[in-house]
C-alpha positions in Angstrom: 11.2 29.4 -28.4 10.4 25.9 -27.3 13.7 24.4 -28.5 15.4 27.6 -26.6 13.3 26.6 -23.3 14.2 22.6 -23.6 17.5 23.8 -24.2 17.8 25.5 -21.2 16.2 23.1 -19.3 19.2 20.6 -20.1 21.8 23.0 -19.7 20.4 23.7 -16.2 20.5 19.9 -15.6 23.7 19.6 -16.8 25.3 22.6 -14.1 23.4 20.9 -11.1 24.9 17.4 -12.3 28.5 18.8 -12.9 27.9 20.4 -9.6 27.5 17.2 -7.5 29.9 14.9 -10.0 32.5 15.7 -7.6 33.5 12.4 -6.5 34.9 9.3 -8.3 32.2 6.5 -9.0 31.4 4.2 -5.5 32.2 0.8 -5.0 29.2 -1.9 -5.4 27.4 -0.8 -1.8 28.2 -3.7 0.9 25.6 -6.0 2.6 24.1 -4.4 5.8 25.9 -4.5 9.1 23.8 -3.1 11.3 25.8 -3.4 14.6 28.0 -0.7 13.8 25.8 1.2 12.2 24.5 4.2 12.9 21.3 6.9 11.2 20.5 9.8 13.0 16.8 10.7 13.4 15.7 12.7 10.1 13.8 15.3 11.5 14.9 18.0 14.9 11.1 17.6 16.7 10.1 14.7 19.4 10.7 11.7 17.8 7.1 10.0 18.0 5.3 7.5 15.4 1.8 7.1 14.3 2.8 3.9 12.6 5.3 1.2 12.9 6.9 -1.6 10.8 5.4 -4.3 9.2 2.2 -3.5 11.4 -1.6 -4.5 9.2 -2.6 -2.6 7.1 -4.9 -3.1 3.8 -3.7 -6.1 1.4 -0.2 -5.4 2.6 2.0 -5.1 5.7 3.6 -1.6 6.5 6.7 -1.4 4.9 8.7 1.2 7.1 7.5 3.7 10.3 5.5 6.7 10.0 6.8 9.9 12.1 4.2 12.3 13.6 5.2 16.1 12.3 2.8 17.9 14.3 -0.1 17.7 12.5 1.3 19.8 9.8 3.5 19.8 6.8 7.2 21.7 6.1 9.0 19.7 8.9 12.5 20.1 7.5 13.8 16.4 6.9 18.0 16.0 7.9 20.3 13.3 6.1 20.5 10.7 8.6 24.1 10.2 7.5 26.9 10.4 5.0 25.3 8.8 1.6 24.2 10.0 -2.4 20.8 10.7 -3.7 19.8 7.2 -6.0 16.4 7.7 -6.5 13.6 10.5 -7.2 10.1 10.2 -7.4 7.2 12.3 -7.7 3.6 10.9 -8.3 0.3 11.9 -7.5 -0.3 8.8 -5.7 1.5 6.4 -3.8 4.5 8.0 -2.1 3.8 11.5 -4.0 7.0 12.8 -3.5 9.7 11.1 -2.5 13.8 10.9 -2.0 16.1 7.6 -2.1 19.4 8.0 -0.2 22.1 5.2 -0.5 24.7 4.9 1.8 28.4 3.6 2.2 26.9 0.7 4.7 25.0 -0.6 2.0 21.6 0.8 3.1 19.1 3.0 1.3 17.1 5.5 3.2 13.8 6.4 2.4 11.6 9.7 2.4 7.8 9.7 1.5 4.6 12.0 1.5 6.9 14.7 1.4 5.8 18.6 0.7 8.8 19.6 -1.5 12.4 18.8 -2.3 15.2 21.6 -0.3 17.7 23.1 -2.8 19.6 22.2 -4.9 17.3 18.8 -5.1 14.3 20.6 -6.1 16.1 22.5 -9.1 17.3 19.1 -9.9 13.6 17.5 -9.3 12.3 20.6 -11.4 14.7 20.7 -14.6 14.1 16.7 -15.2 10.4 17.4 -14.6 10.9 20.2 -17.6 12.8 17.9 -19.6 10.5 15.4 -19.8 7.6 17.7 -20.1 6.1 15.4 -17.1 4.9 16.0 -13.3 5.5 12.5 -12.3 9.2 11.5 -11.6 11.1 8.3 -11.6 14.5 8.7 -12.0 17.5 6.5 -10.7 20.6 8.4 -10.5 24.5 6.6 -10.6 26.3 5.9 -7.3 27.5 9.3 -5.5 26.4 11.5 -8.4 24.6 13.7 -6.0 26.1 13.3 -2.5 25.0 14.3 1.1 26.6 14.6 3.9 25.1 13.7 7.6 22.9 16.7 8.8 22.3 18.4 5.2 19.1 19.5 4.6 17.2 17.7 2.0 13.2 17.8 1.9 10.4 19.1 3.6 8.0 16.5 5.2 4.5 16.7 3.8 0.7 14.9 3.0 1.1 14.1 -0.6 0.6 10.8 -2.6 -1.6 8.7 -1.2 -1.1 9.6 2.6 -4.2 10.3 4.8 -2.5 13.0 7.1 0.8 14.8 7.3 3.5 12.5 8.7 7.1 12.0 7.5 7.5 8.1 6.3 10.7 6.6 6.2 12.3 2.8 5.4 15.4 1.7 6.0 16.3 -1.0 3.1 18.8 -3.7 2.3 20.6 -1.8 -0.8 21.3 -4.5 -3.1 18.2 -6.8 -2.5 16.1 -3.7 -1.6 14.2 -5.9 1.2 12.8 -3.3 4.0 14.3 -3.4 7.1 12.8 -2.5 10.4 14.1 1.1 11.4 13.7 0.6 14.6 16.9 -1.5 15.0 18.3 1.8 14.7 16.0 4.4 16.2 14.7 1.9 18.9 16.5 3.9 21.5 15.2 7.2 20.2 11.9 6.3 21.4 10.2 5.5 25.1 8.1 2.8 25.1 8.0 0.9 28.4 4.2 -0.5 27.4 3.7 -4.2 26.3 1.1 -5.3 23.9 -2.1 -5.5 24.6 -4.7 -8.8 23.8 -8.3 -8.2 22.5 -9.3 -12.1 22.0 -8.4 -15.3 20.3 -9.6 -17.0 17.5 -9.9 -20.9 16.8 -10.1 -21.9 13.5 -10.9 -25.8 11.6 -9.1 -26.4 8.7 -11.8 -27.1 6.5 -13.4 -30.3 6.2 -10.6 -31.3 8.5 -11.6 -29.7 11.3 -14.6 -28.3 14.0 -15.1 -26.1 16.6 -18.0 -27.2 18.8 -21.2 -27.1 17.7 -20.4 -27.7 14.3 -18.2 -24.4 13.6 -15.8 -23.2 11.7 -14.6 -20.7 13.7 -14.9 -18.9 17.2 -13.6 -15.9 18.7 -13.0 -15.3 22.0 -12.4 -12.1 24.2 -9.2 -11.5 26.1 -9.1 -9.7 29.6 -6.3 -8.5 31.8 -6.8 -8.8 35.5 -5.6 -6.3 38.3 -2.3 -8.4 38.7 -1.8 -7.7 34.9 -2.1 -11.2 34.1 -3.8 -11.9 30.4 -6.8 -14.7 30.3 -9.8 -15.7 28.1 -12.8 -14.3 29.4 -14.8 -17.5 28.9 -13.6 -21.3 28.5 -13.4 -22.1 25.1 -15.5 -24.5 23.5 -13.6 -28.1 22.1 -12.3 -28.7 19.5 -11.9 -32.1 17.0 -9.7 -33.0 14.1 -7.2 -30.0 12.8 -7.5 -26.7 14.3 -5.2 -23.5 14.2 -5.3 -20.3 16.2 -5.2 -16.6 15.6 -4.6 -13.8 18.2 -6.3 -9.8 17.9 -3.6 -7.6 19.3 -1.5 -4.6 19.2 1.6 -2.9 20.6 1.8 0.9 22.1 4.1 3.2 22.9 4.9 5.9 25.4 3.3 9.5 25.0 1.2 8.5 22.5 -2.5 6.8 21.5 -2.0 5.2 18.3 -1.8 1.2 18.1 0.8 -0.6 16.4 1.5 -3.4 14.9 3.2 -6.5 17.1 6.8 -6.8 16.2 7.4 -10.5 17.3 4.6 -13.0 18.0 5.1 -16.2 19.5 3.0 -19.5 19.7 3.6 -22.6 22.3 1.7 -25.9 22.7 2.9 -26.6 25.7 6.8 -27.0 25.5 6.8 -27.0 21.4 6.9 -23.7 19.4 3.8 -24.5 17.2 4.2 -20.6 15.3 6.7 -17.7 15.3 6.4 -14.6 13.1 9.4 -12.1 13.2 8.6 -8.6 12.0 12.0 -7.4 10.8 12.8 -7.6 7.2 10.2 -8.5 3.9 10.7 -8.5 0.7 7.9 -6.4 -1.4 7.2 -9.1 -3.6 5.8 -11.1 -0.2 3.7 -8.3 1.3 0.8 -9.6 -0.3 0.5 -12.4 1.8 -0.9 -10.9 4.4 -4.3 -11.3 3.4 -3.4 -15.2 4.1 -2.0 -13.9 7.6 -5.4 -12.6 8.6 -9.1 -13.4 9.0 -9.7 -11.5 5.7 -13.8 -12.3 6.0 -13.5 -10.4 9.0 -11.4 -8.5 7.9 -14.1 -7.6 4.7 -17.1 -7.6 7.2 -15.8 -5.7 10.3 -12.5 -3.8 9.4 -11.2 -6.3 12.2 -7.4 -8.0 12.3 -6.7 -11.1 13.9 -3.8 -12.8 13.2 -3.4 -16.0 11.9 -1.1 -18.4 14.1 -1.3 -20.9 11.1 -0.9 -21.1 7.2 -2.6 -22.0 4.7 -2.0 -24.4 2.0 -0.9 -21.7 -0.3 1.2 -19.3 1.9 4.5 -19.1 1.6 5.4 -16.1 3.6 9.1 -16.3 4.3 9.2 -14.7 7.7 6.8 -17.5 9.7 8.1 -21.0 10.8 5.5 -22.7 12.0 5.3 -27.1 13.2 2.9 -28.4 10.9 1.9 -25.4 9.3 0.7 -24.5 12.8 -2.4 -27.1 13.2 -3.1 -29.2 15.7 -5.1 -32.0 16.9 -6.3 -32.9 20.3 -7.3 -36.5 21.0 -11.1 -37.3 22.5 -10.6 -36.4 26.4 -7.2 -34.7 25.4 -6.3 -31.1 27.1 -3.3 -29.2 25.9 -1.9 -25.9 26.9 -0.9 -23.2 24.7 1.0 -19.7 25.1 0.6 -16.7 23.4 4.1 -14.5 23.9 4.0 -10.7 21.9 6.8 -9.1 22.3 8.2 -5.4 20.9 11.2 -4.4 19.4 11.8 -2.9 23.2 11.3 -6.7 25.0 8.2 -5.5 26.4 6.1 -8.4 26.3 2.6 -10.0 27.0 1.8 -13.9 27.8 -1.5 -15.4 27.7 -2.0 -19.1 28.3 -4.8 -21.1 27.8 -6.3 -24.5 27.7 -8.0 -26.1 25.0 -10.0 -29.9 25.1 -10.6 -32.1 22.4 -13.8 -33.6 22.0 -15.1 -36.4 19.3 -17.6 -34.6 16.6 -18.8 -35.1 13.4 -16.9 -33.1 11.0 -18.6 -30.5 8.5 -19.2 -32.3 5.4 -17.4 -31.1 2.5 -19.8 -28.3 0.3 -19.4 -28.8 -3.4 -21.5 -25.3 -4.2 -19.8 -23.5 -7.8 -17.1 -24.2 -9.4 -14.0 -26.1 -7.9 -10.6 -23.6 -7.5 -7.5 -26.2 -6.6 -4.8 -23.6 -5.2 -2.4 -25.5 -6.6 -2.4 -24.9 -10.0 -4.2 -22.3 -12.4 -7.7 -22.2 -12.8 -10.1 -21.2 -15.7 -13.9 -20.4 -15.0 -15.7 -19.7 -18.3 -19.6 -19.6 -19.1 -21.5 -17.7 -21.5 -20.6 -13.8 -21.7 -17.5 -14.0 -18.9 -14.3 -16.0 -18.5 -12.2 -15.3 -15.1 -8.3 -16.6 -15.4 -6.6 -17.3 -11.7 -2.8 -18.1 -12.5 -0.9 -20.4 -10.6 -0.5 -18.8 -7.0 -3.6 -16.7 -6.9 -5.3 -18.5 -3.9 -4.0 -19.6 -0.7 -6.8 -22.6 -0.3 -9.1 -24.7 -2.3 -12.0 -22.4 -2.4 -15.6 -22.4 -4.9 -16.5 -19.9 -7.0 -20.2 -19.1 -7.5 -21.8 -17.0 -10.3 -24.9 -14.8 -10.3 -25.8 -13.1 -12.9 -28.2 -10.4 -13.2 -29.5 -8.8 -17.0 -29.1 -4.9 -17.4 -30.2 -2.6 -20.1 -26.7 -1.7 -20.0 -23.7 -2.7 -21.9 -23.1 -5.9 -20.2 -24.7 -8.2 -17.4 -24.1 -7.7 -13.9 -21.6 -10.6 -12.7 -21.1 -11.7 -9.0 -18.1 -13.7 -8.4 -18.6 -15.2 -5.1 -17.2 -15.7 -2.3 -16.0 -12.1 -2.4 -14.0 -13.7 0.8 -11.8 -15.3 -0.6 -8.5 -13.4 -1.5 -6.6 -13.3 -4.3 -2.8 -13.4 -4.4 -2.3 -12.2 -8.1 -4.2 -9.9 -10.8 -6.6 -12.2 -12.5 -7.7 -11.5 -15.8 -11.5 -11.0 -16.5 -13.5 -11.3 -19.3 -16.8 -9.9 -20.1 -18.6 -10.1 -23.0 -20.5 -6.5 -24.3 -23.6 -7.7 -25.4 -24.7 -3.5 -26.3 -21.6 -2.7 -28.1 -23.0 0.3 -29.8 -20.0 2.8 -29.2 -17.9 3.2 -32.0 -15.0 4.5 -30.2 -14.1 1.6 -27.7 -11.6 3.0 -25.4 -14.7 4.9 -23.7 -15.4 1.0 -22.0 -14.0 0.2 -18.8 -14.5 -2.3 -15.7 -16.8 -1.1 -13.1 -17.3 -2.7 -9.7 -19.8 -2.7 -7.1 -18.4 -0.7 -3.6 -20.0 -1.7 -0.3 -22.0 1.7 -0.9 -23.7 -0.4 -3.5 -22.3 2.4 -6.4 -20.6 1.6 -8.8 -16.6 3.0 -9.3 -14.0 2.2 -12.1 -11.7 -1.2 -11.5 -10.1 -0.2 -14.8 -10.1 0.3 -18.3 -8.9 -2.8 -19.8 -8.2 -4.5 -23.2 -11.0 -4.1 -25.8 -10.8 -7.5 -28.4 -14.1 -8.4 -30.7 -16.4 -7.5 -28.4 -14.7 -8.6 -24.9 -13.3 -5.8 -22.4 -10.8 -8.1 -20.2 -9.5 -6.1 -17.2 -7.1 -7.4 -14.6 -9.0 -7.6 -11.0 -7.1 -7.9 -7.6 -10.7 -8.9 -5.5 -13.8 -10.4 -6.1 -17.4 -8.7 -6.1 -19.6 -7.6 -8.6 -18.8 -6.4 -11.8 -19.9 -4.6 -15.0 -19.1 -2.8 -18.5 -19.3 0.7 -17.8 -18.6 4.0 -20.7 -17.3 6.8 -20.5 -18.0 8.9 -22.8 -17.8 12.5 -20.5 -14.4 14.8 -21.1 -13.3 15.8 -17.3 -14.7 19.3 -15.6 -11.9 21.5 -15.3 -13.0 24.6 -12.8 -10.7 28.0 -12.0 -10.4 28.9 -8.8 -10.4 32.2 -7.8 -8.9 33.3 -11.5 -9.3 36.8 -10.6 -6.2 37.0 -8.3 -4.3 34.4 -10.2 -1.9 37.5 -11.2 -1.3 38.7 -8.3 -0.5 35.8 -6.2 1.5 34.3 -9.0 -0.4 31.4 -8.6 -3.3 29.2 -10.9 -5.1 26.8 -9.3 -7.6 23.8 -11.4 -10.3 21.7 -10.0 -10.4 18.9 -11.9 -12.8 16.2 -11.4 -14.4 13.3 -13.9 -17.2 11.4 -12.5 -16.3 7.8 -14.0 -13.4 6.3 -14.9 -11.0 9.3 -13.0 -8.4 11.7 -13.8 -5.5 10.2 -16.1 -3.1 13.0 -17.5 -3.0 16.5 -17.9 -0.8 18.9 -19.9 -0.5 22.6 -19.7 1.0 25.2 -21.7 1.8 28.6 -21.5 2.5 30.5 -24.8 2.8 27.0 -26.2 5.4 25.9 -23.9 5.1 23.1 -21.5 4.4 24.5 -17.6 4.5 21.9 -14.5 1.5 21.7 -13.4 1.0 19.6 -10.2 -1.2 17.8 -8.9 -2.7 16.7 -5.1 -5.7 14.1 -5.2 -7.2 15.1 -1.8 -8.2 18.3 -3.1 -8.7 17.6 -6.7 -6.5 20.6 -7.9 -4.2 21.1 -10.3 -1.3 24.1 -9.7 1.1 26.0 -11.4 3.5 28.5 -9.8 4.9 31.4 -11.6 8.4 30.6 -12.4 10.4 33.9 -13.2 13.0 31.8 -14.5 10.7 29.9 -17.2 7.5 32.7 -17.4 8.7 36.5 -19.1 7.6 39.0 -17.4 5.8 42.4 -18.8 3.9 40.8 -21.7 0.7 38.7 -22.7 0.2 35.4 -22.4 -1.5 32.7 -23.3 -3.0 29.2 -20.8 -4.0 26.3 -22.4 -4.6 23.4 -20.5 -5.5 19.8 -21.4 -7.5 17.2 -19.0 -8.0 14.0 -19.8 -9.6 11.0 -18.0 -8.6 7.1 -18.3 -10.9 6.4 -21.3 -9.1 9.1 -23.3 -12.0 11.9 -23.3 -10.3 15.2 -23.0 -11.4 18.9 -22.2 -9.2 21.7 -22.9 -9.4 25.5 -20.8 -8.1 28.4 -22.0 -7.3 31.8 -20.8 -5.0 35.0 -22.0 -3.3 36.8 -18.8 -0.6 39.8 -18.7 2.1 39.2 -16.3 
């Protein structure tokens, strides 16, 4: 029976793919010309966003524009143009499920959060998913394989993955380097937006020891207000500055007929005639979104959920998209008054200006704090003491920082570590090392990483690497950390079993209480069923399939939950159908 199923399974892959082989192989896909150009909008509603390109957002910048879809989901989604699938993926987090298109301009089109594939994609979606006996989906697929014409129908816009409402997300991306590209060059003129961006306050930052804000700071933030004229100025004169200083601006952009705030497109920085800092939102690469946390105030960032924008980079930044004269620092001699010109502008021209003077003034600088252990951003560092080692490779910080340790004993597996400052971001994973002083389980995959939240609970920040006694997890932030176990098989909880029958339909809670939900497996008369699964709710779902499920007999579910430390539960349950 289960070769019989698989086989079918392939077969049915095999008519969808002769299907769409109907074309001869493409040529390699051309650079992108965007002049001539053109990508009609993928869905038939008012074209509005609730996000834009490249605007903030947590430890990365935005890498396409979110569509509204009416607060709901099963907005049909349209082929913006001529093109072939490349690219399938479904996941329970991330983009859930989501569609590549690649087109003859030498563009790929993007579709993500979406509810469900439209026919014949989902059949093609559905057969691989049978195939591989798997729910998640990464498939790439060979140049006009599977091609679409302008207008075809081809998903259904959605909330899964890791989305936090229903909205229809879609990049436009350089084909052959896959770099994102700003959509709006192309659906600009889709969308009203005759509002400029608006200014919240300034910030002035000293570089270090090199540097002071008066008295004796390291930073200051001043408000921004507009006056009646619609002229932008600093609500209060700044204070002076000595030695090297940068700036950083709070702002965002809007649009017409809506409320959201987004993120500013182009942002401009003049000391007096000289560009001191520019920063062009229209392509990135992914390997470079990183770098945002070096393009903010991440401590305020950390402490307020606020964004202000450097106008300056550090010693370790090397985000492609800024130039900047001297890194954007400056100094002001004793006496010394400068001018300087904020200038945000949208991918519209509407734009904002805000000019300001600053005054230098002779102070002592801040003398240089030696507290913990040195981190040179230049190379790789290597902290080690009794019971913990922390690697940071070369490239992890952005600055010369110091790393403190506090250490606190536990009854528990291992210590409690804080690695401090926890403001001071990190760039790449660095691996951590803690020693298990309790190692009592025999079965050591149950260990995993556990960091303190800002609740003050603890959650999972991974299993690890077990190795005589160590558990060495890779970490993206600082904080506190400790050895956890797991040692607790996942619930698993029918819902409304009763009436699965009738509405053709079972439906799983699924919830584990420490190091999360990892895999699950179901089977149905001992043949692999799709089971999928959405992380707001917690539930895992199959469907009837007629096609895959005979009808007029017993049957038998068995389904298998486990959790990233490898404890499993299995439920079971006969059913006539």
């Amino acid at each position: 029976m289960s070769r019989i199923l698989l086989a079918c399974s392939l077969l049915l892959l095999m008519v969808i793919t002769t299907a769409w082989s109907l074309k001869p192989p493409a040529e390699p896909p051309t650079p992108p010309t965007v002049p001539h150009v053109t990508f009609d909008l993928p869905m038939r509603i008012q074209p509005l966003l609730s996000g834009n390109f490249g605007e903030l957002r947590s430890n990365h910048f935005h890498s396409g524009i979110d569509f509204k879809t009416q607060q709901k989901t099963g907005i049909p989604v349209y082929a913006p143009a001529d093109g072939w699938i490349s690219r399938l993926r479904i996941g329970a987090y991330g983009f859930g499920y989501a569609l590549y298109l690649d087109h003859p301009s030498g563009h790929t089109t993007v579709y993500g959060h979406l509810d469900r594939f439209a026919s014949p994609i989902d059949s093609l979606a559905t057969a691989q998913q049978y195939a591989r006996e798997s729910f998640e989906l990464d498939t790439l697929y060979p140049p006009r394989r599977f091609p679409v014409k302008r207008g075809q129908l081809i998903a259904y816009s959605g909330n899964s993955g890791s989305s936090g409402g229903p909205h229809l997300h879609v990049e436009i991306r350089d084909a052959a380097t896959q770099d994102i590209l700003d959509p709006l060059i192309w659906y600009g003129d889709k969308l009203p937006d005759s509002r400029a961006p608006r200014i919240q306050s300034i910030t002035l930052f000293a570089q270090g020891a090199d540097g002071v804000i008066k008295p004796g700071k390291n930073r200051v933030s001043i408000p921004v207000v507009q006056a009646k004229n619609g002229q932008w100025t600093l609500k209060q004169l700044p204070p002076t500055v000595w030695g090297q200083v940068g700036l950083g601006i709070k702002a965002y952009d809007y649009m017409d007929n809506t409320s959201n705030i987004y993120g500013i497109r182009l942002l401009e920085l003049y000391k007096g005639e000289t560009l001191l800092f520019r920063q062009a939102m229209d392509r990135f690469a992914f390997a470079d979104t990183r770098y945002l946390n070096a393009l903010i105030d991440y401590e305020d960032w950390q402490r307020n959920r606020s964004l202000v924008m450097r106008s300056h980079l550090l010693p370790g930044n090397a985000w492609p998209n800024a130039q900047a004269t001297n890194r954007g620092y400056f100094s002001l001699q004793d006496g010394e008054t400068d001018t300087f010109t904020y200038v945000l502008t949208d991918r519209k021209g509407n734009s904002s200006r805000l000019t300001f003077t600053l005054k230098g003034e002779r102070q002592a600088l801040p003398t240089r704090l030696k507290r913990g252990f040195y981190l040179d951003y230049r190379k790789a560092n290597v902290f080690k003491e009794a019971d913990i080692e922390l690697t940071l490779p070369k490239g992890c910080l952005y600055e010369d920082a110091h790393l403190r340790l506090e250490r606190a004993d536990t009854d528990g597996y291992a210590d409690q570590f804080s690695l401090e400052n926890v403001y001071t971001p990190l760039h790449l994973a660095a691996p951590l090392s803690l020693k298990i002083k309790h190692d009592t389980l025999s079965l050591k995959r149950a260990y995993y990483l556990a960091k303190r939240n800002k609740q003050g609970r603890w959650q999972a920040a991974g299993v690890g690497t077990y190795r005589h006694g160590w558990l060495t997890t890779p970490i993206r932030e600082l904080g506190t950390f400790t050895v956890l176990a797991d040692t607790v098989a996942p619930k698993i909880t029918p819902v409304n079993l009763e009436n699965a029958v009738k509405n053709r339909l079972f439906r799983i809670r699924v919830a584990d209480e420490a190091s999360g939900i990892s895999s699950w497996r179901g089977t149905i008369d001992g043949q692999w069923v799709l089971f999928t699964y959405d992380i707001h709710t917690g539930y895992l779902q199959y469907v009837f399939d007629n096609k895959r499920l005979p009808r007029g007999q017993s049957h038998h579910l068995s389904l298998t939950v486990a959790d990233a430390c490898g404890n499993a539960r299995t439920w079971q349950h006969s059913f006539d159908y």
